[in-house]
mmCIF file of the C-alpha atoms, coordinates in Angstrom:
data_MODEL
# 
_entry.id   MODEL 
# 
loop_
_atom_site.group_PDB 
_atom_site.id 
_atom_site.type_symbol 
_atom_site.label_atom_id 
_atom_site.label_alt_id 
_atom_site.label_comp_id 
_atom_site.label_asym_id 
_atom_site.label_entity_id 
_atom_site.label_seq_id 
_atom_site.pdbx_PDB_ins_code 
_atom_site.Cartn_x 
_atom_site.Cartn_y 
_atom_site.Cartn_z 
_atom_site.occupancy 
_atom_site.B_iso_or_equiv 
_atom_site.pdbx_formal_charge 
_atom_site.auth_seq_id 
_atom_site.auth_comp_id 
_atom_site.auth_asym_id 
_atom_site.auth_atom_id 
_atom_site.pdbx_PDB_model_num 
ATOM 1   C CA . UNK A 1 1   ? 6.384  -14.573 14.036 1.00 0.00 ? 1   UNK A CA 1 
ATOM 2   C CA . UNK A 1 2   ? 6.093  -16.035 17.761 1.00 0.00 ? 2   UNK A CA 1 
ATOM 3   C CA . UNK A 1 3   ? 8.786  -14.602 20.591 1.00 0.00 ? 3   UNK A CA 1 
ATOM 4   C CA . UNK A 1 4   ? 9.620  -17.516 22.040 1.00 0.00 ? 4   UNK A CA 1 
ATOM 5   C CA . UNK A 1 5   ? 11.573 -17.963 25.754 1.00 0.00 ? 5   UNK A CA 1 
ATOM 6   C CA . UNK A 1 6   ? 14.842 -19.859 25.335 1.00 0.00 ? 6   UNK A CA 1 
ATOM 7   C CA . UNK A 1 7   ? 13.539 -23.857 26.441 1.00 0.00 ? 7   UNK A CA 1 
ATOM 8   C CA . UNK A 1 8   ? 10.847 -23.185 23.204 1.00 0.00 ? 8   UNK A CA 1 
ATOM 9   C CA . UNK A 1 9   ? 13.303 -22.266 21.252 1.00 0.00 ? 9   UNK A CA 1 
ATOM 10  C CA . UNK A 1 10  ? 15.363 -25.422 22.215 1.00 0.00 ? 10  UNK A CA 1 
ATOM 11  C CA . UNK A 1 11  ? 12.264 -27.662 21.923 1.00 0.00 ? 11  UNK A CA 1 
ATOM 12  C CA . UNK A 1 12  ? 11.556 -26.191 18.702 1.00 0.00 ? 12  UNK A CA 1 
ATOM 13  C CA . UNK A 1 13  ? 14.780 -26.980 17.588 1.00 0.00 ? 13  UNK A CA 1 
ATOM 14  C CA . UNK A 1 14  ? 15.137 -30.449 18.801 1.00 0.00 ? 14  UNK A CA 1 
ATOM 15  C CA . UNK A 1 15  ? 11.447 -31.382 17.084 1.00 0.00 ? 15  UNK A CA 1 
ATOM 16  C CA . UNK A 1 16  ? 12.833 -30.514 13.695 1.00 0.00 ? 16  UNK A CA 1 
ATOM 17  C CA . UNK A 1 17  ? 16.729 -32.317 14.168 1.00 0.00 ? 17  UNK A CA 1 
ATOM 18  C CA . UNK A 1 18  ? 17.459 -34.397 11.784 1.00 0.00 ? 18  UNK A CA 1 
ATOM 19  C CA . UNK A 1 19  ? 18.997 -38.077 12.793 1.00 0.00 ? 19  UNK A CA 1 
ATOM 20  C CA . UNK A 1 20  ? 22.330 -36.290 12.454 1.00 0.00 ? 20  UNK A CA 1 
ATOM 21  C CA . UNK A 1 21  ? 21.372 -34.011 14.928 1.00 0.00 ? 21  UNK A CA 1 
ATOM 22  C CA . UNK A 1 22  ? 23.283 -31.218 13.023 1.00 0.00 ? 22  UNK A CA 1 
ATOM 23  C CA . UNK A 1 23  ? 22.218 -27.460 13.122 1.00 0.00 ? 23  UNK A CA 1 
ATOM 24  C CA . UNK A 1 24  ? 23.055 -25.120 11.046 1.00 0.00 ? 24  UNK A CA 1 
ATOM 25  C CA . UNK A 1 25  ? 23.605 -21.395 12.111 1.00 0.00 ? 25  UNK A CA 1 
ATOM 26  C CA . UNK A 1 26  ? 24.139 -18.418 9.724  1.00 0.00 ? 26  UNK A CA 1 
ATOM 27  C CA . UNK A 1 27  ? 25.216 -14.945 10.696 1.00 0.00 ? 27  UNK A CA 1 
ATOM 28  C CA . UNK A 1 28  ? 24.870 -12.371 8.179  1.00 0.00 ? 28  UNK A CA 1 
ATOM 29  C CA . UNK A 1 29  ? 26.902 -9.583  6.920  1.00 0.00 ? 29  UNK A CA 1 
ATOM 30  C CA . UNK A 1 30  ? 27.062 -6.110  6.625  1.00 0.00 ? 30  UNK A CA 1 
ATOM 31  C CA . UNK A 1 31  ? 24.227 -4.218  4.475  1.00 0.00 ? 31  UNK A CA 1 
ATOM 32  C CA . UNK A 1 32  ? 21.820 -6.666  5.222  1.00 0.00 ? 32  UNK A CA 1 
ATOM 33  C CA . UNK A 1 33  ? 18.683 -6.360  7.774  1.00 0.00 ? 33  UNK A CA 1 
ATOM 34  C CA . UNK A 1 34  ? 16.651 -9.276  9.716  1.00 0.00 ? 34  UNK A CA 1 
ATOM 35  C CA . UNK A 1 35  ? 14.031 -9.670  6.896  1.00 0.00 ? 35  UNK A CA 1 
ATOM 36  C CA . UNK A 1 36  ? 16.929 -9.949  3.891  1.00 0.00 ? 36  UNK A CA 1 
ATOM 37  C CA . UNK A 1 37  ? 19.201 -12.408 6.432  1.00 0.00 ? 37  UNK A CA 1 
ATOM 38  C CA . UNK A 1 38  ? 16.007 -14.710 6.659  1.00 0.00 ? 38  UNK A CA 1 
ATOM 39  C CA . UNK A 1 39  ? 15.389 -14.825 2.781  1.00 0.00 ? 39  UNK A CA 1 
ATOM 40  C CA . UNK A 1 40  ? 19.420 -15.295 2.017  1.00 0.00 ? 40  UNK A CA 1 
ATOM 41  C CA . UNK A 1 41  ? 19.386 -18.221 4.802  1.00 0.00 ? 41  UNK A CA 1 
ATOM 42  C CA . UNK A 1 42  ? 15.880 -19.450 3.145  1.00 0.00 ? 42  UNK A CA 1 
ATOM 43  C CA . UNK A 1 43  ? 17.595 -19.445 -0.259 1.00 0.00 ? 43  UNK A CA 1 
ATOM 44  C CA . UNK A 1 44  ? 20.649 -21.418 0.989  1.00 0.00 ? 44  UNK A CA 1 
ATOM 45  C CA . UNK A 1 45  ? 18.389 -23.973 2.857  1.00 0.00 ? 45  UNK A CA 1 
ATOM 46  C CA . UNK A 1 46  ? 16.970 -24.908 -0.174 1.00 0.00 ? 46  UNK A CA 1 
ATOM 47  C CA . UNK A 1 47  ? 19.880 -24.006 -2.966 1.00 0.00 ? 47  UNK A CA 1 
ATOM 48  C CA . UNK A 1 48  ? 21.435 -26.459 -1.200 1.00 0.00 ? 48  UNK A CA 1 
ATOM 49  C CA . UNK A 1 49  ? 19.378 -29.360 0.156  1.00 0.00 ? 49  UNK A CA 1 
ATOM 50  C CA . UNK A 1 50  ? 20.198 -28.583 3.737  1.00 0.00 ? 50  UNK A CA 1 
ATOM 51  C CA . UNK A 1 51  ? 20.167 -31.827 5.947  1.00 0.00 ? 51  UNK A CA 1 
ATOM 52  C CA . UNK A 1 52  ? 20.198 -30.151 9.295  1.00 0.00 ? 52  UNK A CA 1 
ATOM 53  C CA . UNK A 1 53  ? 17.946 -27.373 11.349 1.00 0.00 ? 53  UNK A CA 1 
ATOM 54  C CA . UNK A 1 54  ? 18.607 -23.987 9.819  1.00 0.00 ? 54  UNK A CA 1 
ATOM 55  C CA . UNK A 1 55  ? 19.062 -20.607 12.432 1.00 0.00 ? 55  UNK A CA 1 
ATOM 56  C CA . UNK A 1 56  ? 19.347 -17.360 11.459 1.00 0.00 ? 56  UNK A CA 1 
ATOM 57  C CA . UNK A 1 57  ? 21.242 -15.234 14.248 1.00 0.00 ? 57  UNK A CA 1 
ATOM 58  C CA . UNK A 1 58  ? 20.602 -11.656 12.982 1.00 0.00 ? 58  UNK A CA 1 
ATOM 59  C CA . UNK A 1 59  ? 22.061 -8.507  14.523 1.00 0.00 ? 59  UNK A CA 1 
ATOM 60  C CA . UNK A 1 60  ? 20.978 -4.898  14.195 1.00 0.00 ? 60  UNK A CA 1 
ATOM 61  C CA . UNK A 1 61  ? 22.651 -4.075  10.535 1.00 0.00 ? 61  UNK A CA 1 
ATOM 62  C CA . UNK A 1 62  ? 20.858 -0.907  9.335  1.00 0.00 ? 62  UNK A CA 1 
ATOM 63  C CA . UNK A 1 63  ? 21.154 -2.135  5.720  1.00 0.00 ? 63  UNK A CA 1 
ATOM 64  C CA . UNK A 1 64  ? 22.599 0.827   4.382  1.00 0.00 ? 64  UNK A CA 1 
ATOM 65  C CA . UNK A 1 65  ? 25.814 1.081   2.332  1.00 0.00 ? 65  UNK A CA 1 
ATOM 66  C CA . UNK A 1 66  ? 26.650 4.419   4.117  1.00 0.00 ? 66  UNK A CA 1 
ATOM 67  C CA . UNK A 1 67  ? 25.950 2.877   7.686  1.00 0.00 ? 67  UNK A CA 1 
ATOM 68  C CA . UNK A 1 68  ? 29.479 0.515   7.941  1.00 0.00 ? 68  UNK A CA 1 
ATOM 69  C CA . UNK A 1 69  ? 30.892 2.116   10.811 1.00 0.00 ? 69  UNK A CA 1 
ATOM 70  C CA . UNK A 1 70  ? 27.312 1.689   12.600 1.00 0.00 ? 70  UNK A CA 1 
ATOM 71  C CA . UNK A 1 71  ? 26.574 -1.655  11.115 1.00 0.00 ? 71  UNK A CA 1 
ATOM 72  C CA . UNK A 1 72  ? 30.802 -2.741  12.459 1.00 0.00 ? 72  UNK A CA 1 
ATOM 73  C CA . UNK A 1 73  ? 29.913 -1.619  16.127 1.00 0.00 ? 73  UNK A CA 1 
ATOM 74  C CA . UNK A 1 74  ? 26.576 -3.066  15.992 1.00 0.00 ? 74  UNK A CA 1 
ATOM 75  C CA . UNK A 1 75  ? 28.205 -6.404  15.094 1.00 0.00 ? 75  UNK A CA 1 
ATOM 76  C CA . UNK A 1 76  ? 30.705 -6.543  17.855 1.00 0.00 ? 76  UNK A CA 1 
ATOM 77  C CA . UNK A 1 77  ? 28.178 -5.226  20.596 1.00 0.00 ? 77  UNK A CA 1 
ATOM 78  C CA . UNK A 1 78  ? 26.237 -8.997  19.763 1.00 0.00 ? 78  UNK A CA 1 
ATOM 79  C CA . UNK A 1 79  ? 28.788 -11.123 20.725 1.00 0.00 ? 79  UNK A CA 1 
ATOM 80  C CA . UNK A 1 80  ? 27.431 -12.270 23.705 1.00 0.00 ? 80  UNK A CA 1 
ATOM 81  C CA . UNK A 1 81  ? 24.658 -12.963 22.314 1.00 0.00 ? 81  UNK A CA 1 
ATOM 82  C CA . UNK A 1 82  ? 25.869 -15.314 19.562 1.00 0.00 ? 82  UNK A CA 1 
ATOM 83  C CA . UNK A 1 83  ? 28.214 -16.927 22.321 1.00 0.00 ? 83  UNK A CA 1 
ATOM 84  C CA . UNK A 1 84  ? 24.788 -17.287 24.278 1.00 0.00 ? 84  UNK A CA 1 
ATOM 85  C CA . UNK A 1 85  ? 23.034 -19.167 21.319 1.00 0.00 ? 85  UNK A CA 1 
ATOM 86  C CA . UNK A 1 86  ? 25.888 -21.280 20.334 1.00 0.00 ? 86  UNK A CA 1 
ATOM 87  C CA . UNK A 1 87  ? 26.103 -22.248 24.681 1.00 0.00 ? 87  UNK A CA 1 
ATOM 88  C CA . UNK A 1 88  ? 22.135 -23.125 24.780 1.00 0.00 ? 88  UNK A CA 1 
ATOM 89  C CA . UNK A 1 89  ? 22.233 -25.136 21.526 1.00 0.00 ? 89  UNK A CA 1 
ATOM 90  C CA . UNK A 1 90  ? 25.577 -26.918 22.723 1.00 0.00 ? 90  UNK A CA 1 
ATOM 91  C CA . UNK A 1 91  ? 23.393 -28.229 26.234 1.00 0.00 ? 91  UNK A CA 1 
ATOM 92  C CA . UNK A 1 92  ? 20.823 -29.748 24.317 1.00 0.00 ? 92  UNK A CA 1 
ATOM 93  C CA . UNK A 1 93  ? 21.647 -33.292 24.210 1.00 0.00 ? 93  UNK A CA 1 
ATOM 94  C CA . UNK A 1 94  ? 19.783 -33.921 21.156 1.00 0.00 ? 94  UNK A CA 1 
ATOM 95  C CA . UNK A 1 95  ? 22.002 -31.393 19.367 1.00 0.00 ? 95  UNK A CA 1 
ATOM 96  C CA . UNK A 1 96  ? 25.125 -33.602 18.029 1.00 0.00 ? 96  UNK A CA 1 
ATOM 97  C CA . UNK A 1 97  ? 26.844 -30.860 15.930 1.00 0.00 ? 97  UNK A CA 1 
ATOM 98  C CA . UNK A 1 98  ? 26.771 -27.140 15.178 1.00 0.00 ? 98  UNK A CA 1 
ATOM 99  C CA . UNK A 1 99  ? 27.689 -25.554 11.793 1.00 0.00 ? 99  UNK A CA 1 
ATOM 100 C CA . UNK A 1 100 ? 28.268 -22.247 11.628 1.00 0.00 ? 100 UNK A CA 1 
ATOM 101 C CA . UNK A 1 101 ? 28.194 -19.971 8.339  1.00 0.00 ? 101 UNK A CA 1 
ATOM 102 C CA . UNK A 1 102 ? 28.810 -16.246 8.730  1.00 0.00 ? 102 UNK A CA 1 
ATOM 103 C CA . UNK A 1 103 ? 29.011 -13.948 5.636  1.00 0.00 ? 103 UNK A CA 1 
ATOM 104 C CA . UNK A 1 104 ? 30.928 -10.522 5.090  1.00 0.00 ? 104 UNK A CA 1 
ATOM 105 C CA . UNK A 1 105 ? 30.505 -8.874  8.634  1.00 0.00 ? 105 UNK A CA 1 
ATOM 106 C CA . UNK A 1 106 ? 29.572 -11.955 10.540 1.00 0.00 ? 106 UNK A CA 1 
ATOM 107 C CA . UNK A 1 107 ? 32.816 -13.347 10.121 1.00 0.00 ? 107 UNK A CA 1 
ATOM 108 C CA . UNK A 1 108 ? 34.337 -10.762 12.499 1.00 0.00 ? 108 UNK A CA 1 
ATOM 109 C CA . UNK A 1 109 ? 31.280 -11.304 14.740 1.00 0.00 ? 109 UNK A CA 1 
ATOM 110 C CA . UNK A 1 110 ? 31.504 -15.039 14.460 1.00 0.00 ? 110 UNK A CA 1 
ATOM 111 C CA . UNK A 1 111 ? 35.940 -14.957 15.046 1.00 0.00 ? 111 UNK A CA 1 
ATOM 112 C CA . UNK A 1 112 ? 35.279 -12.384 17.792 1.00 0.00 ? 112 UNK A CA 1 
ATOM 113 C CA . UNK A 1 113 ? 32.718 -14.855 19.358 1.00 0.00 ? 113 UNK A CA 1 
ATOM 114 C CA . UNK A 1 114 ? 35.107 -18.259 18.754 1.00 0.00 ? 114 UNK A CA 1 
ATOM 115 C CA . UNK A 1 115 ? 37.880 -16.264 20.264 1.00 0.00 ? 115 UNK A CA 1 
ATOM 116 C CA . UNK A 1 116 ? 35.696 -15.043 23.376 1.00 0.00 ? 116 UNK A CA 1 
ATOM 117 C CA . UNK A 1 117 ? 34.511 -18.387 24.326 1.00 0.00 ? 117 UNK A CA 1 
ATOM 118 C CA . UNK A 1 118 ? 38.169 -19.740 24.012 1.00 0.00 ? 118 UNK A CA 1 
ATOM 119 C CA . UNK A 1 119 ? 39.371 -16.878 26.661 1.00 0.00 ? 119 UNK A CA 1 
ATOM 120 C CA . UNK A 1 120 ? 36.328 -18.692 28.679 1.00 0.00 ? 120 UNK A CA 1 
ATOM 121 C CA . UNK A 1 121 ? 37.165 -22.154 28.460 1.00 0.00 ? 121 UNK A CA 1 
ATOM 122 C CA . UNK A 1 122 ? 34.632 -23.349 25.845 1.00 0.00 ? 122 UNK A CA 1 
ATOM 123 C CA . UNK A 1 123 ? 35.619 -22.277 22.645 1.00 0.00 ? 123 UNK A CA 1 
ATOM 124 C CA . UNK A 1 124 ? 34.406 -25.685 21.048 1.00 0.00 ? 124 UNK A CA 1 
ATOM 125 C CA . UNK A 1 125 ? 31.034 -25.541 22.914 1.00 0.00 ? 125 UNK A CA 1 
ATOM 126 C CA . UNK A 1 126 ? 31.479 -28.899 24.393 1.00 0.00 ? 126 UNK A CA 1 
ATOM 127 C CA . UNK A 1 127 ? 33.210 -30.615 21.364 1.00 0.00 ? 127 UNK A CA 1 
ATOM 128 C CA . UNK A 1 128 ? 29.652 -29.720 19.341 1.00 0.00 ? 128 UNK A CA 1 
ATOM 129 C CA . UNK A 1 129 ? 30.901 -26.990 17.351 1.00 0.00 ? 129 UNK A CA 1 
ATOM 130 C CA . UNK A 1 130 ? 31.675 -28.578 13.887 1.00 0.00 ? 130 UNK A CA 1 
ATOM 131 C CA . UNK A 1 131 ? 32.202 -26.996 10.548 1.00 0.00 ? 131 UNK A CA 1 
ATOM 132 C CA . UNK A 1 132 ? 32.937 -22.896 10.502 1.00 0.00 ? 132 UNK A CA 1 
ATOM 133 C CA . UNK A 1 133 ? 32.625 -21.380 7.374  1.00 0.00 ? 133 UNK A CA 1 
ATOM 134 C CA . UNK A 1 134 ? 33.455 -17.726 6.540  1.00 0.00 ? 134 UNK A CA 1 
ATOM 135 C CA . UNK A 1 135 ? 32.472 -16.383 3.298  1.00 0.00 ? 135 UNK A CA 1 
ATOM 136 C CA . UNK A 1 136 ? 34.611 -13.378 2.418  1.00 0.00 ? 136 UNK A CA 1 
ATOM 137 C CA . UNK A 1 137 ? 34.994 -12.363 5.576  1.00 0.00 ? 137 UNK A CA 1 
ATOM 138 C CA . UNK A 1 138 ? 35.527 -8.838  6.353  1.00 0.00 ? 138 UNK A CA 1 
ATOM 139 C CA . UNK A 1 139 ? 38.753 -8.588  8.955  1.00 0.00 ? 139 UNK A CA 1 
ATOM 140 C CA . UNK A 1 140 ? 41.598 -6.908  9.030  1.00 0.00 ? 140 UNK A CA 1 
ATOM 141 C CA . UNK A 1 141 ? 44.270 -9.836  7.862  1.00 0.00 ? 141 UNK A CA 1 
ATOM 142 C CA . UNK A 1 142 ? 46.199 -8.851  10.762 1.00 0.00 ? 142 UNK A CA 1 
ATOM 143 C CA . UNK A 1 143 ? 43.498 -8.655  13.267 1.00 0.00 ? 143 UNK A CA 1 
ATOM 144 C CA . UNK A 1 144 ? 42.441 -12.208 12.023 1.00 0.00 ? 144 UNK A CA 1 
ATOM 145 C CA . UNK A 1 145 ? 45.858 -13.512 13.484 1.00 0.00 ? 145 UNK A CA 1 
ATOM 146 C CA . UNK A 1 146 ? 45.856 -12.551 16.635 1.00 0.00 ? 146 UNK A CA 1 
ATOM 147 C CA . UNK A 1 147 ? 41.884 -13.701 16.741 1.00 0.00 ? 147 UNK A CA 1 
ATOM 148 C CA . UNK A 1 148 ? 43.627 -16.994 15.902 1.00 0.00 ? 148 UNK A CA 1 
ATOM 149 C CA . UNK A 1 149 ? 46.566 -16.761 18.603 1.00 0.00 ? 149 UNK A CA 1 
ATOM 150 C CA . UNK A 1 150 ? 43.985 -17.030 21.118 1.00 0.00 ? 150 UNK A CA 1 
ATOM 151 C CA . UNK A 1 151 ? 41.422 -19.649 19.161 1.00 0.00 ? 151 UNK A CA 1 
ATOM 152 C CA . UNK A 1 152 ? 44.309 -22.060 17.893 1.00 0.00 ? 152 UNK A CA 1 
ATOM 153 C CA . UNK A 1 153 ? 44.309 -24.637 15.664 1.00 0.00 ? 153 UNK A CA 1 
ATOM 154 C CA . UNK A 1 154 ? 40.648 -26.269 15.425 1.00 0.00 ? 154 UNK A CA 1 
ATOM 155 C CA . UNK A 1 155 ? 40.011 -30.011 15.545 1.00 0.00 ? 155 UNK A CA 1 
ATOM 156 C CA . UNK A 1 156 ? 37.288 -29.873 12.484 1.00 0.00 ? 156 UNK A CA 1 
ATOM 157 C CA . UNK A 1 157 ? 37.348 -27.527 9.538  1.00 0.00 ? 157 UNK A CA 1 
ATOM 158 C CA . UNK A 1 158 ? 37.854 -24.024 9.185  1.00 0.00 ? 158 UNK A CA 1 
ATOM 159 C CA . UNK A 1 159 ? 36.867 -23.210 5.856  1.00 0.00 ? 159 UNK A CA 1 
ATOM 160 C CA . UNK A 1 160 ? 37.567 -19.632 4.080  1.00 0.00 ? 160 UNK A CA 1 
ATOM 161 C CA . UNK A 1 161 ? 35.896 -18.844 1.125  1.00 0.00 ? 161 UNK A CA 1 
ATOM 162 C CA . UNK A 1 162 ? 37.622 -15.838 -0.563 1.00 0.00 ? 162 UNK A CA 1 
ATOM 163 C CA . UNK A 1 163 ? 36.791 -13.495 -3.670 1.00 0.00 ? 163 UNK A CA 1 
ATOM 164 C CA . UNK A 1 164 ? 38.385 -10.669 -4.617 1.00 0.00 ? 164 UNK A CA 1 
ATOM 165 C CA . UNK A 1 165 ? 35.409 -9.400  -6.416 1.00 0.00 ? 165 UNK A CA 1 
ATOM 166 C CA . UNK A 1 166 ? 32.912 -9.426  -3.389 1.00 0.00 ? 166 UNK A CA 1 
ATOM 167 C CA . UNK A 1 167 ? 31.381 -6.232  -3.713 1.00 0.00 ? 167 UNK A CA 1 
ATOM 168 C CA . UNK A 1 168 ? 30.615 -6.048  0.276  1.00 0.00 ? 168 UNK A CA 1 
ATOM 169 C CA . UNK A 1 169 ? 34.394 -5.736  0.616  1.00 0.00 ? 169 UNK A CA 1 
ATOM 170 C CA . UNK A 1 170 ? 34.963 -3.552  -2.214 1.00 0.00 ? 170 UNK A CA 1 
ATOM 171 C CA . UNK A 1 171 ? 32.930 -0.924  -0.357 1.00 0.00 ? 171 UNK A CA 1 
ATOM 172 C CA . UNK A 1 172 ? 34.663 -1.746  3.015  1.00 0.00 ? 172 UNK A CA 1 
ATOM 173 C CA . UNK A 1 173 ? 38.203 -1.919  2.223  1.00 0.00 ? 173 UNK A CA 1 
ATOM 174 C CA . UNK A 1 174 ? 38.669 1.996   1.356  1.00 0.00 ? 174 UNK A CA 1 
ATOM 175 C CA . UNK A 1 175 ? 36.723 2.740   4.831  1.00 0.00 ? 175 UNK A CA 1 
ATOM 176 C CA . UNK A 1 176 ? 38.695 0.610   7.080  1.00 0.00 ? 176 UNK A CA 1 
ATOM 177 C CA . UNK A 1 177 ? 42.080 2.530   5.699  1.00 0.00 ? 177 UNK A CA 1 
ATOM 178 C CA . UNK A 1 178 ? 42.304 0.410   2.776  1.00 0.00 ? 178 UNK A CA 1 
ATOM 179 C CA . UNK A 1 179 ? 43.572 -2.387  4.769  1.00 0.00 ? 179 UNK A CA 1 
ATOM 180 C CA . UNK A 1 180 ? 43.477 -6.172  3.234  1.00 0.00 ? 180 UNK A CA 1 
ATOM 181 C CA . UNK A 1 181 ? 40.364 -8.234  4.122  1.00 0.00 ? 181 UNK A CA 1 
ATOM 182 C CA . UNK A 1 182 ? 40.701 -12.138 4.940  1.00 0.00 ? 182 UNK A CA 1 
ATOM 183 C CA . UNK A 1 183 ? 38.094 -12.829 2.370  1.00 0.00 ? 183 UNK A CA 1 
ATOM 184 C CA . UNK A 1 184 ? 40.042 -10.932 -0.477 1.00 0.00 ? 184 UNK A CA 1 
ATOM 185 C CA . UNK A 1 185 ? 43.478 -11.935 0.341  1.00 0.00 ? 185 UNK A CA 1 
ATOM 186 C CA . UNK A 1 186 ? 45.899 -13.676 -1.774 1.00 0.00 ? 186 UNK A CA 1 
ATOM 187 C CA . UNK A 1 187 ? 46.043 -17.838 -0.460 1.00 0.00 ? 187 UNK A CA 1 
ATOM 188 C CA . UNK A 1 188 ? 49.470 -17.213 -2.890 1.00 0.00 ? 188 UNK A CA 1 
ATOM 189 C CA . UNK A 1 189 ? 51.036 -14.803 -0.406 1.00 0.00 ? 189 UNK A CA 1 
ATOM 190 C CA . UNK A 1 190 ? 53.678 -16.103 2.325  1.00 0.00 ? 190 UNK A CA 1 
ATOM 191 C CA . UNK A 1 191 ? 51.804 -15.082 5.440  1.00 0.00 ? 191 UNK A CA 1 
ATOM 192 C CA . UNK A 1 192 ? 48.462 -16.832 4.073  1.00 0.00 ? 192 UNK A CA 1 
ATOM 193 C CA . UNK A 1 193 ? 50.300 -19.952 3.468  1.00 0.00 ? 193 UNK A CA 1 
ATOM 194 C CA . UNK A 1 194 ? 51.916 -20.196 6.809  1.00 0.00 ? 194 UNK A CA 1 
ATOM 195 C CA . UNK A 1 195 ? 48.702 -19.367 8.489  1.00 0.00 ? 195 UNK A CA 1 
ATOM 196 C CA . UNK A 1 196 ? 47.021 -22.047 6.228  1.00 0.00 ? 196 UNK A CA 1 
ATOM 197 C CA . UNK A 1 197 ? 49.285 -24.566 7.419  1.00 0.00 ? 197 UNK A CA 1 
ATOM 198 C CA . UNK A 1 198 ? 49.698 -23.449 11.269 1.00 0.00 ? 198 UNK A CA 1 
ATOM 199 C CA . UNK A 1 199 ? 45.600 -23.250 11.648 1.00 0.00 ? 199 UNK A CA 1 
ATOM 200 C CA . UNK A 1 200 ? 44.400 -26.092 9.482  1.00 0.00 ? 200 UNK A CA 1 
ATOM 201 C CA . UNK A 1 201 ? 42.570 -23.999 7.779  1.00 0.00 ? 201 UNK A CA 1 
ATOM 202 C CA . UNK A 1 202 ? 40.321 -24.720 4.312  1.00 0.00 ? 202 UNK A CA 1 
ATOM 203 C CA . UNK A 1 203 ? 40.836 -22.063 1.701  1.00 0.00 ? 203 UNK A CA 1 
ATOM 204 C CA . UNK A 1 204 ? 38.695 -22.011 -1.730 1.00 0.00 ? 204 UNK A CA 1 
ATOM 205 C CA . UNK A 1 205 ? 39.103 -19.044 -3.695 1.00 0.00 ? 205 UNK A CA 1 
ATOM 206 C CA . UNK A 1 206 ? 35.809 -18.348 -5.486 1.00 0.00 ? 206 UNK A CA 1 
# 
């Protein structure tokens, strides 16, 4: 693997855009290290014919079971940096649209980012962010709320893929005071609905 400076890692990325000019970003969850994030984002690429420039944003998980409260901490300490690669894709004028798909963990990292760059003026990344995706997210149902207070409702989709049979949040709920998760919540349940309707937000229960 090279270690590139940031304009290579733009020019790289604008070589390989598609007409669309569409990137796709994926930030991965909890109990899973750099080399596992690359093969799951690999495996999606081509599971699912991927028509735009696939990034892996990976953030110091120990991938250990036992290692949540580390892995939690480490995932909020990279916010900046995921705000930072989100910014330096968004100035690229070759780059039309950014899709982001964060797994497990990453969706705290990814809401905690969205709601960040909203407090700074630029939660949308210059109108580029497009599609945000969180499968199963691990966050506190209440915490995911008041995220939301600040981000508001989006102007393209905010899709929430849920499963109450996730093991990742199995193994988290019980540790984080056996608290809900987003990504294992009822879409049946008053509070979802009305946060379904007041955020726009995409719901498919897996």
């Amino acid at each position: 693997n090279d270690l590139v400076d940031q304009a290579a890692f733009v020019r790289r990325v604008e070589s390989r855009l598609p007409t669309s000019g569409e990137v796709f970003v994926f930030v991965h969850g909890y109990n899973n290290n750099h080399e596992e994030a690359i093969f799951r984002l690999a495996q999606m690429a081509t599971d699912a014919n991927l028509q735009s420039v696939p990034i892996a944003f990976t953030w110091p998980s120990r991938g250990s079971i036992s290692d949540y409260v580390t892995d939690r901490e480490s995932s909020m300490a990279a916010r900046n940096r995921l705000e930072e690669l989100l910014l330096l894709l968004s100035k690229s004028p070759k780059v039309r649209g950014i899709n982001l798909f964060a797994h497990s963990m990453g969706g705290m990292l990814t809401v905690e980012t969205l709601a960040q760059a909203k407090l700074r003026g630029n939660g949308e990344f210059g109108g580029k962010l497009d599609a945000v995706v969180l499968a199963s997210p691990d966050i506190d149902v209440d915490v995911f709320l008041s995220q939301f207070e600040i981000i508001g409702k989006r102007p393209r989709p905010t899709i929430i893929l849920t499963s109450k049979d996730d093991k990742a949040l199995r193994i988290s709920r019980p540790i984080a005071g056996d608290v809900v998760r987003v990504g294992a919540a009822s879409v049946r349940d008053p509070a979802s609905i009305d946060a379904i309707h007041r955020y726009g937000f995409t719901v498919i229960d897996m």
